[in-house]
C-alpha positions as CSV (number, residue, x, y, z in Angstrom):
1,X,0.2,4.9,-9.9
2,X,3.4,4.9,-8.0
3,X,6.3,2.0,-8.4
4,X,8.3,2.1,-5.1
5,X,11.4,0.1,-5.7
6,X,13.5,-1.4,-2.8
7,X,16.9,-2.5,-3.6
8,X,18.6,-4.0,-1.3
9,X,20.9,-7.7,-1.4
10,X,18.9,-10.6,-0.8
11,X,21.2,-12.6,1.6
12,X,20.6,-12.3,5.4
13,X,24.3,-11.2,5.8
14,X,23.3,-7.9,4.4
15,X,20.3,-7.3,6.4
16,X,21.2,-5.0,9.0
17,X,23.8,-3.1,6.8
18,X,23.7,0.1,4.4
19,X,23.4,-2.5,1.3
20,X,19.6,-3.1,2.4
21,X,18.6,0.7,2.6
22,X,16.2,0.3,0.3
23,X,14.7,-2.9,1.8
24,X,14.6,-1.1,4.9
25,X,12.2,1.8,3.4
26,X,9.8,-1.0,1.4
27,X,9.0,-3.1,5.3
28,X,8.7,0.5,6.4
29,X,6.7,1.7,3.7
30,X,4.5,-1.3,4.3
31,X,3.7,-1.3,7.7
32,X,3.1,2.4,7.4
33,X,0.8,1.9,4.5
34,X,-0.7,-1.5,5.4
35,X,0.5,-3.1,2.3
36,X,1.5,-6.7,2.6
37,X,4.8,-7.3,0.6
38,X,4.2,-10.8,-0.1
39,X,3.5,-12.4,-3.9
40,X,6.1,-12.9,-6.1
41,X,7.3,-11.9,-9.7
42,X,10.5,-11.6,-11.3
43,X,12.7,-12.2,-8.7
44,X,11.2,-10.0,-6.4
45,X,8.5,-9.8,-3.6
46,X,6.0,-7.0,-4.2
47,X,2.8,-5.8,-2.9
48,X,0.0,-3.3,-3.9
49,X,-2.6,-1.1,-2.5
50,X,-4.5,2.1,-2.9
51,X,-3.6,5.4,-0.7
52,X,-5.5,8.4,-1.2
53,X,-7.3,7.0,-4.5
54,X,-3.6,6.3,-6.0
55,X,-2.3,2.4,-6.9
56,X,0.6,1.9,-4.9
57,X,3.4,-0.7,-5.9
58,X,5.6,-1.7,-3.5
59,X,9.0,-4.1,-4.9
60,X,11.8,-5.1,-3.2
61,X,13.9,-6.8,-6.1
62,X,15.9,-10.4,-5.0
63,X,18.7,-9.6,-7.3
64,X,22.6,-8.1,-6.7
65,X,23.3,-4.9,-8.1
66,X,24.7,-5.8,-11.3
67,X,21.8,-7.8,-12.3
68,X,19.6,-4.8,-11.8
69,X,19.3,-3.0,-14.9
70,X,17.4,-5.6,-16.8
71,X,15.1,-6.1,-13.8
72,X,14.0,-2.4,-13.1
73,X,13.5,-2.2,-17.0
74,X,11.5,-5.7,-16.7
75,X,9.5,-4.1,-13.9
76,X,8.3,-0.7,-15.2
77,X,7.4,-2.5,-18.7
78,X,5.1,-5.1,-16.4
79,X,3.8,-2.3,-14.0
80,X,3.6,0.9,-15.2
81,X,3.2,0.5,-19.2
């Protein structure tokens, strides 16, 4: 299983800067892989697919960067363990 996180800023004033890098490679990653980034969970949108018999995970989190730590914690807990 892999857990690609996005982070990014979730206002549209970010959206074509540096600060949404990480947004940027998740709508990549998505079109690329044909995984649909839309439920929701924890203040983020996520998706999730299989590529080449692995679970793929792809988050973008909804959050500002000092909020973050809790939230990637949150996430790996939920996904991963």
């Amino acid at each position: 299983m892999f857990l690609i996180v996005g982070l990014g800023n979730p206002e549209s004033d970010y959206a074509k800067t540096r600060h949404n890098m990480g947004f940027n490679v998740i709508n990549n990653l998505s079109k690329e892989l044909n995984i649909e980034v839309n439920k929701s969970k924890f203040k983020s949108l996520y998706g999730s697919g299989i590529v080449n018999g692995e679970k793929i995970i792809l988050l973008k989190e909804m959050l500002f960067y000092l909020q973050r730590i809790n939230f990637i914690l949150n996430q790996v807990i939920y996904f991963v363990l």
